[in-house]
KOLDREN-987975 format. One line per 2 residues: for each residue x, y, z of N, C-alpha, C. Coordinates in steps of 0.02 Angstrom, whole numbers. Layout:
% residues N
X Y Z X Y Z X Y Z; ... $
END
This chain:
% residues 283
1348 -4975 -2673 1312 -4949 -2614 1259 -4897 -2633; 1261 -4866 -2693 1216 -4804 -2716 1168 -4848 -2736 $
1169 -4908 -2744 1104 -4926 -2790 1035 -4938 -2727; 1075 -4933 -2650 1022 -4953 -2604 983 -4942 -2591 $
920 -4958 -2573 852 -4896 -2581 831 -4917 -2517; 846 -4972 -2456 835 -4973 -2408 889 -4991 -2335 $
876 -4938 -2298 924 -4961 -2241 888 -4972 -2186; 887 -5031 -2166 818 -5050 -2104 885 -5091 -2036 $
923 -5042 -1993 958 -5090 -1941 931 -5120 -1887; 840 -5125 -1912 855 -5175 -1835 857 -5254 -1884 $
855 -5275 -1937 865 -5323 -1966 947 -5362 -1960; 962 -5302 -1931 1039 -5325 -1905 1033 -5405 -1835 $
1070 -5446 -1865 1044 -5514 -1818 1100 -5476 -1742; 1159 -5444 -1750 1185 -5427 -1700 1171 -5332 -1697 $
1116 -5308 -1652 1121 -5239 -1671 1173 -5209 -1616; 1190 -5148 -1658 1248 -5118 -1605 1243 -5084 -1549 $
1287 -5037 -1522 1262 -5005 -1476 1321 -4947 -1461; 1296 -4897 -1435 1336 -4848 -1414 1391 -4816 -1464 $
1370 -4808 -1529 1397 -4781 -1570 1361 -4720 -1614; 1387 -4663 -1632 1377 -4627 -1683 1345 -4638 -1736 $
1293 -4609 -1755 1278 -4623 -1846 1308 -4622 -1884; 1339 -4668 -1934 1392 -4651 -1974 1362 -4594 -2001 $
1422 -4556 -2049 1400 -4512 -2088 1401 -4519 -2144; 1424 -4582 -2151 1445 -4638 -2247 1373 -4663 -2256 $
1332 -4647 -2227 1250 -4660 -2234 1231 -4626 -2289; 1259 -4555 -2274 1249 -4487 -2334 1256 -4517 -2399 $
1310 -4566 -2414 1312 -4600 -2482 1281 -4624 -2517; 1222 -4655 -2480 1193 -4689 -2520 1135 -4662 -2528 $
1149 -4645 -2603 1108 -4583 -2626 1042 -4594 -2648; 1040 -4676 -2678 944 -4673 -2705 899 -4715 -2639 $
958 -4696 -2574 900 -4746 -2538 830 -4695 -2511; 780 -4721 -2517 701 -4708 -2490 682 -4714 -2429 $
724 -4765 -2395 720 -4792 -2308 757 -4782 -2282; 752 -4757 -2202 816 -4750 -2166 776 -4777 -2108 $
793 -4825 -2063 763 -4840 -2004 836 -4887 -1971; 835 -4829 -1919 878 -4850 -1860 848 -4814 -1794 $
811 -4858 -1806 762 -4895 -1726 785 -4927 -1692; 793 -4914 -1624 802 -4960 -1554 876 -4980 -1579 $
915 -4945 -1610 983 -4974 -1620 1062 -4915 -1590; 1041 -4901 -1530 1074 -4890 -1472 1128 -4832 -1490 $
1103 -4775 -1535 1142 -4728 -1567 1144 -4683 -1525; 1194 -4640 -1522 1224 -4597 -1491 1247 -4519 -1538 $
1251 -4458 -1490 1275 -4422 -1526 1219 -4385 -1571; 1248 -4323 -1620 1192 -4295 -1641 1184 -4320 -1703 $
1129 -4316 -1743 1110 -4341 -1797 1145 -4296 -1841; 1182 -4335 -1880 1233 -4301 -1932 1190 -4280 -1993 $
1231 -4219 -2007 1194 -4174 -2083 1192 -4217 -2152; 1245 -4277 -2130 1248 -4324 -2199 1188 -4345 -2227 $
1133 -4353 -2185 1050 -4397 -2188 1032 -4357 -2233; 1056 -4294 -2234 1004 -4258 -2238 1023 -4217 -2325 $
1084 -4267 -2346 1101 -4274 -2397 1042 -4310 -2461; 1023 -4366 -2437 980 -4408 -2454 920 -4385 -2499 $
923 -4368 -2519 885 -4308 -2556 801 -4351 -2577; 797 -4432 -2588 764 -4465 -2627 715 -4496 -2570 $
753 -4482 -2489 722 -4519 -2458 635 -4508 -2435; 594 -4550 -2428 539 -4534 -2411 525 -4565 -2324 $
565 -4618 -2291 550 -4638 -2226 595 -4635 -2192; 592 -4600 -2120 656 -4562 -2096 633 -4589 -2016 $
671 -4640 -1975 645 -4674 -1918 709 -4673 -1897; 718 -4639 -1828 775 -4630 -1783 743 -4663 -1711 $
695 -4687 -1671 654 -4683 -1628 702 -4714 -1572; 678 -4710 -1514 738 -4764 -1464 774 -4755 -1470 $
830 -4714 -1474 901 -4717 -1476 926 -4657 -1407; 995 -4631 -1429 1003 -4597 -1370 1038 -4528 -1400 $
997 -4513 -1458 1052 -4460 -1521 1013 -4416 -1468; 1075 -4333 -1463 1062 -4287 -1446 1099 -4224 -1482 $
1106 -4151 -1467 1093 -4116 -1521 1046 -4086 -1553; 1039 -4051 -1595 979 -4005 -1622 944 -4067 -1658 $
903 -4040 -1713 879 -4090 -1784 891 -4021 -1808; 961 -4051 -1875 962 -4000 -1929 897 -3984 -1961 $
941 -3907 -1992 886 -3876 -2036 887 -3896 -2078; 936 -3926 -2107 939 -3951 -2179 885 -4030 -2173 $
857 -4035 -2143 825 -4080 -2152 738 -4088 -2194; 756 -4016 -2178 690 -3965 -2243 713 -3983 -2311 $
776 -4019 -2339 793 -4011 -2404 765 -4094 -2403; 744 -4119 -2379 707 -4191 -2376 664 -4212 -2410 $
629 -4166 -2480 546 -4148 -2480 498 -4191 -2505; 521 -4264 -2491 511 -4329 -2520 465 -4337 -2453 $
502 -4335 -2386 478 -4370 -2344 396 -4380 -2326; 395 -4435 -2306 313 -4434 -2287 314 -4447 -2207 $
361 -4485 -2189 370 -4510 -2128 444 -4464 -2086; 424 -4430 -2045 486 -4406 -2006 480 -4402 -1923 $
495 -4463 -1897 503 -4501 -1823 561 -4497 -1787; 549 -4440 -1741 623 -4429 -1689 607 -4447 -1626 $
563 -4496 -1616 541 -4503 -1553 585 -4529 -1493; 581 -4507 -1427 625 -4549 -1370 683 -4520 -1394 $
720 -4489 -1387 790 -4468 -1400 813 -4397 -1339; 855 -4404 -1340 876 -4333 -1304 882 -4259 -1337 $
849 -4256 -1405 863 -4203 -1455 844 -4160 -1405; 904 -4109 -1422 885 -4016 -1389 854 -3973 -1445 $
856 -3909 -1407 853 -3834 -1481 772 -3835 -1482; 782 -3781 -1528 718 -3773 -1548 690 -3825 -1620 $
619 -3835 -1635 595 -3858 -1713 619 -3821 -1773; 660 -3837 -1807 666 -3794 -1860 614 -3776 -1894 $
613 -3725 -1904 554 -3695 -1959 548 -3717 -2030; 608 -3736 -2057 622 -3770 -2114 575 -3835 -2125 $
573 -3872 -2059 517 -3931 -2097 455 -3910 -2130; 451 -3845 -2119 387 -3838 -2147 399 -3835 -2190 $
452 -3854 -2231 461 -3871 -2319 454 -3927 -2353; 432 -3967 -2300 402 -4058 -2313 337 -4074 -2324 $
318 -4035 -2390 236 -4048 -2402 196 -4089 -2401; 251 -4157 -2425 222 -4216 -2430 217 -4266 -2366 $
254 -4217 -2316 255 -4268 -2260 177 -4285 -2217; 165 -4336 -2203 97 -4365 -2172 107 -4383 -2097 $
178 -4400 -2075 185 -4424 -1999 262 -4390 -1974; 245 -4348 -1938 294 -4331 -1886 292 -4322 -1828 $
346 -4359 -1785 337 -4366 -1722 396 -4349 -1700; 401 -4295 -1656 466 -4285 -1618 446 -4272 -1533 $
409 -4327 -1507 401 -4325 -1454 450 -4364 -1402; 453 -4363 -1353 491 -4387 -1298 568 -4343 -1291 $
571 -4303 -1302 622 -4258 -1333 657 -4198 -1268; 695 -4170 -1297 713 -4088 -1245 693 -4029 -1292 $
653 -4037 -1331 643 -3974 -1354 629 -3917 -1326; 646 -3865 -1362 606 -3794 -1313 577 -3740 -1359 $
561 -3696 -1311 544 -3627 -1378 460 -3641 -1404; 459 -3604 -1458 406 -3588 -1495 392 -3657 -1553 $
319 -3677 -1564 325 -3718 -1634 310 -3679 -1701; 371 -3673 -1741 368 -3631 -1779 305 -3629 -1829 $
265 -3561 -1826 215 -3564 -1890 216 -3582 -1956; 265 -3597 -1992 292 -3630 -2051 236 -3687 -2033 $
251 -3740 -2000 216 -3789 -2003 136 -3793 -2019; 103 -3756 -2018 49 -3744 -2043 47 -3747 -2115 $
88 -3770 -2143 93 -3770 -2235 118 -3864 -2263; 109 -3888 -2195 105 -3976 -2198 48 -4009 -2215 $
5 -3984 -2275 -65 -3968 -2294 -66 -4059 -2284; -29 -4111 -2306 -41 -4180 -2307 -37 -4211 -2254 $
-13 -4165 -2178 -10 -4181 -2140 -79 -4240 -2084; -44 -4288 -2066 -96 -4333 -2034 -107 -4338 -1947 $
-27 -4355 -1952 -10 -4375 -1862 43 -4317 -1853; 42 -4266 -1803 62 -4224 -1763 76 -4218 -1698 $
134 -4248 -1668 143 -4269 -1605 225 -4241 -1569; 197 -4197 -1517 281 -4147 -1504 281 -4163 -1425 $
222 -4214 -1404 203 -4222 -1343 277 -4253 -1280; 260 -4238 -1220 325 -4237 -1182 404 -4212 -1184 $
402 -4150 -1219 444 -4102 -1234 442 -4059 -1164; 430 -4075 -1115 427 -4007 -1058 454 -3922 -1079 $
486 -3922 -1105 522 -3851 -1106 500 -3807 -1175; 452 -3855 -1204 437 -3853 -1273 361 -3794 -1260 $
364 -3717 -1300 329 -3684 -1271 306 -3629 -1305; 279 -3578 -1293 241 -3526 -1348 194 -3550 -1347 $
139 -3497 -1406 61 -3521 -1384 56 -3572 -1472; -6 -3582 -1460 -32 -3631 -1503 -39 -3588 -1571 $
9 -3622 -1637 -2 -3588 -1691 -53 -3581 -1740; -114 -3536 -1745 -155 -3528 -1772 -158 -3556 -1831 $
-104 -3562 -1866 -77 -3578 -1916 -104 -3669 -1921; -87 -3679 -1880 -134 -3771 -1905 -189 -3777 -1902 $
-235 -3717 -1909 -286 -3731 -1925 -313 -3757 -1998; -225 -3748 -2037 -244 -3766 -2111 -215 -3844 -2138 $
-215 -3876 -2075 -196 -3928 -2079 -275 -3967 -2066; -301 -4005 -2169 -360 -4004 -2141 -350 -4105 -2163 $
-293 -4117 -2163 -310 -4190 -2156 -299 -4189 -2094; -281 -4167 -2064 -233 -4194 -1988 -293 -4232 -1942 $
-261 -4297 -1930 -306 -4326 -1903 -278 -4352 -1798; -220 -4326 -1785 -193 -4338 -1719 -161 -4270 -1711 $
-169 -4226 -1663 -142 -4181 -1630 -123 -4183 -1548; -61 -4206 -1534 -49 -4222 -1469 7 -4160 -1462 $
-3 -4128 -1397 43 -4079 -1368 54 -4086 -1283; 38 -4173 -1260 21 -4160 -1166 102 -4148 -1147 $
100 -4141 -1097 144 -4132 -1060 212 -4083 -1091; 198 -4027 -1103 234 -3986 -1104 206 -3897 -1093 $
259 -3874 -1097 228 -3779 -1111 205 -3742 -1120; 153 -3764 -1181 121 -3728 -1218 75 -3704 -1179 $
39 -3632 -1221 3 -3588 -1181 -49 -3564 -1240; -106 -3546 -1192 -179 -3529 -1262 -141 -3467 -1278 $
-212 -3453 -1307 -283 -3486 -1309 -299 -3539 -1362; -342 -3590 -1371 -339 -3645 -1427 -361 -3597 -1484 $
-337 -3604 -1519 -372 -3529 -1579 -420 -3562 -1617; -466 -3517 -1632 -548 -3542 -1654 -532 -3571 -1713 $
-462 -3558 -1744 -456 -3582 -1819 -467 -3669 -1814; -469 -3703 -1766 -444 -3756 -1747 -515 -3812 -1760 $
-542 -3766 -1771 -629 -3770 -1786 -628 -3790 -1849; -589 -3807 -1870 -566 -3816 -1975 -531 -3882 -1982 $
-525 -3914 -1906 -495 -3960 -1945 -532 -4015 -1926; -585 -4040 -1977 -630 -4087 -1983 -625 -4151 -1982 $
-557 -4178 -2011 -527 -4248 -2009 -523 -4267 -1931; -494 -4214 -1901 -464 -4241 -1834 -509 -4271 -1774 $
-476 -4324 -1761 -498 -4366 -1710 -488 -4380 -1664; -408 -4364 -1653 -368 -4346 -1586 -353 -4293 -1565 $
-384 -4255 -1524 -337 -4198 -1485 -318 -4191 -1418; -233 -4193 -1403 -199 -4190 -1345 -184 -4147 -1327 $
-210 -4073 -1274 -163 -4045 -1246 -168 -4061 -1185; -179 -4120 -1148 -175 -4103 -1083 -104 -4104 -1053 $
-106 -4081 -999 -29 -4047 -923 -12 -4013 -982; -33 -3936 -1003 4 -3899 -1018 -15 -3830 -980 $
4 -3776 -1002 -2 -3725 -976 -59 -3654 -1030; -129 -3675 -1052 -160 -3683 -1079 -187 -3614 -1059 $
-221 -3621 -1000 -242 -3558 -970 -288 -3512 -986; -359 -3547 -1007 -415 -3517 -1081 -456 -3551 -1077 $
-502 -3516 -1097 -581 -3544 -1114 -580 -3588 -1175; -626 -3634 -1165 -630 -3696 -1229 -660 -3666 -1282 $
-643 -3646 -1335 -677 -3620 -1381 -731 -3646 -1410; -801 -3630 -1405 -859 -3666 -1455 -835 -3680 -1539 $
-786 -3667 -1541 -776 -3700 -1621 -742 -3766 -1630; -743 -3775 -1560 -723 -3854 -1539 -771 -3918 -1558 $
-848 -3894 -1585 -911 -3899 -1579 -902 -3938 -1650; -849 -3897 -1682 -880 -3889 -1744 -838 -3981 -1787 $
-796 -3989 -1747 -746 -4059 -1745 -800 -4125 -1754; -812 -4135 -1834 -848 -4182 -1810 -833 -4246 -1827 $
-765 -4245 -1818 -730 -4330 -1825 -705 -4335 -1775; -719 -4291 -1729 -669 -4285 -1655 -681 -4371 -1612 $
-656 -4403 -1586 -659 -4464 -1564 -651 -4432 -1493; -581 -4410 -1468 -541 -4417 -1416 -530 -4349 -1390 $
-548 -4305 -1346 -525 -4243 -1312 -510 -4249 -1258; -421 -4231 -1265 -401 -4213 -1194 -370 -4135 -1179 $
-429 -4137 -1129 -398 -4071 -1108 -384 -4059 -1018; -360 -4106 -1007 -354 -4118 -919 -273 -4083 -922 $
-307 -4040 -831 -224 -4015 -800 -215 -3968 -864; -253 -3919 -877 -216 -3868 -943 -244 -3808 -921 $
-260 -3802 -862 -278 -3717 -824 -359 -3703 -865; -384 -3738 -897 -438 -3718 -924 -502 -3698 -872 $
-543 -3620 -909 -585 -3592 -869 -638 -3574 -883; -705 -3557 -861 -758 -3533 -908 -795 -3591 -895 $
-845 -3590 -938 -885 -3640 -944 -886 -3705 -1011; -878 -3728 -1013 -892 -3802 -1070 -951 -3767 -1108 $
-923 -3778 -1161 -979 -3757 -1231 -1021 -3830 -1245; -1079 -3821 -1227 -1142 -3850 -1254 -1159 -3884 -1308 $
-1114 -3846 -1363 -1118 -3877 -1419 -1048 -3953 -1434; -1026 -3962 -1394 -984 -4025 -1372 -1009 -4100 -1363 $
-1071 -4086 -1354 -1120 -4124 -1350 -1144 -4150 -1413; -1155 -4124 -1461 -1182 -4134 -1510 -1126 -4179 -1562 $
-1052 -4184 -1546 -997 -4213 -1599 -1040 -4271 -1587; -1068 -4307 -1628 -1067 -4385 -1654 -1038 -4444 -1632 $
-967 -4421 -1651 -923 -4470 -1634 -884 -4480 -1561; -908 -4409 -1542 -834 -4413 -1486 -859 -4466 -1411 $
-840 -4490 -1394 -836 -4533 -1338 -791 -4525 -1278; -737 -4500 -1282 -675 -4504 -1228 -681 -4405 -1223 $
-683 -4408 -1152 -688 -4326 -1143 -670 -4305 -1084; -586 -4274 -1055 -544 -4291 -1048 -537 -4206 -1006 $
-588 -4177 -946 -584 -4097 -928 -564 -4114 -861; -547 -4147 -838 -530 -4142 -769 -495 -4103 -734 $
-474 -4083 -684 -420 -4037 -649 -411 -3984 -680; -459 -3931 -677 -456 -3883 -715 -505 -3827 -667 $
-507 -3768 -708 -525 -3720 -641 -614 -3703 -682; -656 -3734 -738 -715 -3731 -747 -763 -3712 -701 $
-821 -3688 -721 -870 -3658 -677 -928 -3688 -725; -974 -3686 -667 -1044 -3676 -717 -1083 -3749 -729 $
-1115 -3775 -747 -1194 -3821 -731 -1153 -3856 -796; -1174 -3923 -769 -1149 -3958 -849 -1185 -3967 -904 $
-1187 -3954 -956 -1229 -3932 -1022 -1266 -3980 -1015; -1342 -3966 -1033 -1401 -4010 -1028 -1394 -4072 -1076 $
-1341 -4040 -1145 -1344 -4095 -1177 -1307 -4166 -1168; -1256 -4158 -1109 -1215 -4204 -1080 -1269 -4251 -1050 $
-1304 -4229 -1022 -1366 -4277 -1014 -1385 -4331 -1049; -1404 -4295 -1118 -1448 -4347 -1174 -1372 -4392 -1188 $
-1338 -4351 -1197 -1283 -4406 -1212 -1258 -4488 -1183; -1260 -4449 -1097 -1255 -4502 -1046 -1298 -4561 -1067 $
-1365 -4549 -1049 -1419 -4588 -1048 -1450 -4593 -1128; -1417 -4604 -1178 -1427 -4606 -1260 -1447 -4679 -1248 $
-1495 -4696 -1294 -1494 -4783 -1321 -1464 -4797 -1371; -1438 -4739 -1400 -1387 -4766 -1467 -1325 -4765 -1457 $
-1310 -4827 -1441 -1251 -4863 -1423 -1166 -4786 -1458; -1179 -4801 -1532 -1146 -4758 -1560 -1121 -4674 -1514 $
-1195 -4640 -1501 -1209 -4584 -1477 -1172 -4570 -1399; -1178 -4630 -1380 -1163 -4639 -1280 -1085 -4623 -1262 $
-1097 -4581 -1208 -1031 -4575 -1210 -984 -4639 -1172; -921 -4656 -1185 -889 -4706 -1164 -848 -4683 -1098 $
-802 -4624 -1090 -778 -4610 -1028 -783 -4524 -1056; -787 -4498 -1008 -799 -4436 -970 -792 -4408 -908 $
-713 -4373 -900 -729 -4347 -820 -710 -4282 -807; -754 -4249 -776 -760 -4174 -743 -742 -4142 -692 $
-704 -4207 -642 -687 -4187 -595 -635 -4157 -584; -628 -4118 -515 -580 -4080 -511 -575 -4011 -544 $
-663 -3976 -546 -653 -3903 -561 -687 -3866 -515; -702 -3823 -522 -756 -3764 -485 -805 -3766 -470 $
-827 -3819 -478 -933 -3818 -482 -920 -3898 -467; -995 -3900 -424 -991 -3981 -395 -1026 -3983 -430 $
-1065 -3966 -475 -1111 -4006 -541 -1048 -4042 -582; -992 -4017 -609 -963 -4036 -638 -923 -4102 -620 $
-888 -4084 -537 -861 -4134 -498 -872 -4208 -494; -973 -4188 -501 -996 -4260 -507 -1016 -4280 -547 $
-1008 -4243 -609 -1018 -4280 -672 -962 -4348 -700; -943 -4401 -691 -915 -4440 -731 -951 -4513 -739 $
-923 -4531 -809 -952 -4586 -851 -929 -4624 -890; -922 -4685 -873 -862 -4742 -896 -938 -4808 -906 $
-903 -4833 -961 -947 -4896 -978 -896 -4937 -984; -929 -5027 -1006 -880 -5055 -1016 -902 -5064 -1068 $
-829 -5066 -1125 -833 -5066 -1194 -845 -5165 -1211; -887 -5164 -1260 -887 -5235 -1282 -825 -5248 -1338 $
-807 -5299 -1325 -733 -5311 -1364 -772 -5348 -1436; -730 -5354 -1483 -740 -5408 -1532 -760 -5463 -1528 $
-813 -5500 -1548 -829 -5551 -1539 -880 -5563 -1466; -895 -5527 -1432 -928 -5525 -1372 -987 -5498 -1376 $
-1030 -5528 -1322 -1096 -5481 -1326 -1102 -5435 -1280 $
END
C-alpha cells in the first residue's frame, strides 16, 4: 500500500457515501494524489492526510466534511493544489498554509469560515488561483500582504465579510485577471492603483459599499472588458475615458459588459454596456 502514489475515489465504479475519511489514508506514504471528490464524506478531515508528507494534489470538493482544516496541513510543502471547496468546514484559515510555497491553487470556498485571512498568506509567492469566496462569516480587512502575490492570476472574495480599504499594494499584482470582491462589506474608495492592473480582464466590485468617485485611469487597462460597480454609493460624472472605450473601433479595446447602476449620480445610473460577444467560428 506504501508504494501508492495515487488515490483518485471517484474512479470507484460504486462510490460511497456517508462515511468518515479513513484515517489508514495517512499510510500511504509516497502517494502524490489525494482526490476524494463528490464522494459523500462526512465528518472532519482527519490529521492522518496530513501525514502524507510527499503529497502534491489535495481535492476534498463536494463532500459534507466539517470541522476546522488542520494546521498541520502547513507540513504539506509539496502541495501545489489545495481544494476544500463546498464543504461545511468551520474555524478560522490557519496561518500555517502560508508554509505551502509551492502551492499554485487553493480554494476553500463554499465553506463556514470566519475571522481574519491570515497575513502569512502573502508568502504563497507561486500562488495563481485564490478563492475564499461564499464564506459569509469569513472577515477582517483585506491583507496588504497579497500584494506580493505577483503570479496570482484569480482573486475572488464575493459574498462574504470582508472590509477595506483595497490596499494600494494591490497595484503589484500584474498577472491578475480576476478580481472578486463583490457583496462584501468593503466600504472605500477604489483605489487608482487599480489602474495600474494591466492583465486585469474581469472587475467585480458590485454591492461592496464602495464610494467616491471611479478613477479615470480604469479606462486605460487594455484588457479589461467585464466591469462589475453597481449598487454602490459612487458619486461623480463618469470618466471621459469610459467614453472612448464604449464607442472604440478596436474590437480588442471595447468594452464587453459594464454596469453603473445603482449609485449616486444619474450619470453613472445610465451608464451601462453589454455587446454580443462573437463565439468561435462565427462572424
Amino acid at each position: 500500500m506504501q508504494d501508492v502514489q495515487a488515490i483518485d475515489f471517484q474512479l470507484l465504479n460504486h462510490p460511497i457515501s456517508n462515511v468518515y475519511v479513513p484515517a489508514a489514508l495517512g499510510l500511504v506514504k509516497n502517494a502524490t494524489t489525494l482526490n476524494l471528490a463528490r464522494s459523500s464524506f462526512i465528518g472532519p478531515i482527519p490529521k492522518e492526510i496530513c501525514q502524507l508528507d510527499r503529497l502534491t494534489y489535495l481535492n476534498l470538493t463536494y463532500n459534507d466534511l466539517n470541522g476546522p482544516i488542520p494546521s498541520e496541513l502547513g507540513n504539506l510543502v509539496y502541495l501545489t493544489t489545495l481544494n476544500l471547496y463546498n464543504n461545511r468546514i468551520v474555524g478560522l484559515i490557519p496561518k500555517e498554509i502560508g508554509h505551502l510555497n509551492r502551492l499554485k491553487y487553493l480554494n476553500l470556498a463554499c465553506n463556514d469560515l470566519k475571522g481574519p485571512i491570515p497575513a502569512e498568506l502573502g508568502s504563497l509567492i507561486n500562488l495563481e488561483t485564490l478563492n475564499f469566496g461564499n464564506n459569509p462569516t469569513l472577515s477582517g480587512t483585506l491583507p496588504p500582504e497579497f500584494g506580493r502575490l505577483v503570479n496570482l492570476s484569480e482573486l475572488k472574495l464575493p459574498y462574504t465579510s470582508i472590509k477595506g480599504p483595497i490596499p494600494s499594494e494591490y497595484g503589484q499584482l500584474e498577472n491578475l485577471r480576476l478580481m472578486d470582491l463583490s457583496h462584501t462589506n468593503l466600504n472605500c474608495k477604489i483605489p487608482p492603483e487599480l489602474g495600474q492592473l494591466k492583465s486585469l480582464v474581469e472587475l467585480h466590485l458590485n454591492n461592496c459599499g464602495l464610494y467616491g468617485k471611479i478613477p479615470n485611469n480604469l479606462s486605460k487597462l487594455d484588457k479589461l472588458g467585464y466591469m462589475y460597480l453597481q449598487d454602490n454609493r459612487l458619486e461623480g460624472c463618469v470618466p471621459a475615458g469610459f467614453y472612448d472605450r464604449k464607442f472604440s473601433e478596436r474590437p480588442s479595446y471595447s468594452w464587453k459588459k459594464v454596469n453603473l447602476q445603482g449609485n449616486r449620480s444619474s450619470e453613472l445610473n445610465t451608464f451601462r454596456w453589454t455587446i454580443k460577444e462573437s463565439r468561435p467560428g462565427s462572424w
